[in-house]
C-alpha positions as CSV (number, residue, x, y, z in Angstrom):
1,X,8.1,-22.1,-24.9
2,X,10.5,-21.2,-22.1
3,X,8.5,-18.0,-21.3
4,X,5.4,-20.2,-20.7
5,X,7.7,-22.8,-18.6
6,X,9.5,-19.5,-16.1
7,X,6.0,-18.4,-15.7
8,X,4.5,-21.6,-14.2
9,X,7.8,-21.7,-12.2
10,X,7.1,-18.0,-10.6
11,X,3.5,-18.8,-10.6
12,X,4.2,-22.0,-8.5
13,X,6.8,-20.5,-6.6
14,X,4.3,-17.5,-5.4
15,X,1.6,-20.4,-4.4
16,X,3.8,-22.3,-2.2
17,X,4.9,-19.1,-0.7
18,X,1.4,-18.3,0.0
19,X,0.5,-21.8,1.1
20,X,3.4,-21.5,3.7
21,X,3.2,-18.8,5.2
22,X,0.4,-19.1,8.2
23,X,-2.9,-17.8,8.1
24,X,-2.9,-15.5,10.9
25,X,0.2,-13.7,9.3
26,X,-1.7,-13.5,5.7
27,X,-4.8,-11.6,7.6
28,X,-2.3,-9.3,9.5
29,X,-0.6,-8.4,6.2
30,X,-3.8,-7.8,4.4
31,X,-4.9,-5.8,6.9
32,X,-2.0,-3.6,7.1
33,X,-2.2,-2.9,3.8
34,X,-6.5,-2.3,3.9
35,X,-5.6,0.4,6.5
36,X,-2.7,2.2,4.5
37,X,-4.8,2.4,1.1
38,X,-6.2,6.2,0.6
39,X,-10.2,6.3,1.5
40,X,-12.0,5.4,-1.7
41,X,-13.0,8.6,-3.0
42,X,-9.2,9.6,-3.9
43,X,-8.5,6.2,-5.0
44,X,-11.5,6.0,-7.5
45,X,-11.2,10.0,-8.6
46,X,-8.0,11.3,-7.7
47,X,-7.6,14.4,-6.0
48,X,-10.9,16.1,-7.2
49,X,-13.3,15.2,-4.6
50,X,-11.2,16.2,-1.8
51,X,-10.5,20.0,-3.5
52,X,-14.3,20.0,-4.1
53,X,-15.2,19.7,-0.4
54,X,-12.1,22.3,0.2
55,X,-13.7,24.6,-1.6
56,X,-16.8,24.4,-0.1
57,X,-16.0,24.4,3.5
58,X,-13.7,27.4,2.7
59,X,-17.4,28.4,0.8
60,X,-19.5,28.0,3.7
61,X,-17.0,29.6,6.4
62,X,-16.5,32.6,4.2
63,X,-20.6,33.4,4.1
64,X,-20.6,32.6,8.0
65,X,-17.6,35.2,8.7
66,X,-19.4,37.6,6.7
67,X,-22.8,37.2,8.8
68,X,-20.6,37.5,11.5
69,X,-19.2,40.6,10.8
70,X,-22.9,42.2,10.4
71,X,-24.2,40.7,13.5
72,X,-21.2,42.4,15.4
73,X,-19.0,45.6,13.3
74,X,-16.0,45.8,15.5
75,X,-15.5,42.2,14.4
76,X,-14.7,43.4,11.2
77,X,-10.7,44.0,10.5
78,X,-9.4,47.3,10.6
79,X,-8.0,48.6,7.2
80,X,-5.3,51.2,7.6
């Protein structure tokens, strides 16, 4: 019974704190902490998604050096 009664006493003591504290000040906490959350893609997935679209840029800029290098040869490095 008395962890029932210190819950209603920290659930009531975290309501008042929220009723006191001004509106304005709520808004500008909650959106202080909307802009330091990750974007949603790492949030819902982890780090996955952003290695996925590493590997394809790195992908895509490999295959446009290469091009490169046949359009124009003395582009292409020296090997000694």
């Amino acid at each position: 019974m008395a962890d029932a009664d210190e819950y209603i006493k920290y659930i009531t003591e975290r309501f008042v704190q929220y009723i006191e504290t001004p509106k304005e000040e709520r808004r500008r906490s909650r959106s202080e902490a909307r802009s330091a959350r990750g974007p949603w893609h790492v949030r819902w997935f982890g780090m996955a998604p952003a290695s996925i679209a590493m590997w394809w840029n790195n992908r895509r800029w490999r295959s446009f050096k290469d091009k490169l290098s046949v359009k124009f040869p003395f582009r292409q490095k020296q090997v000694k």
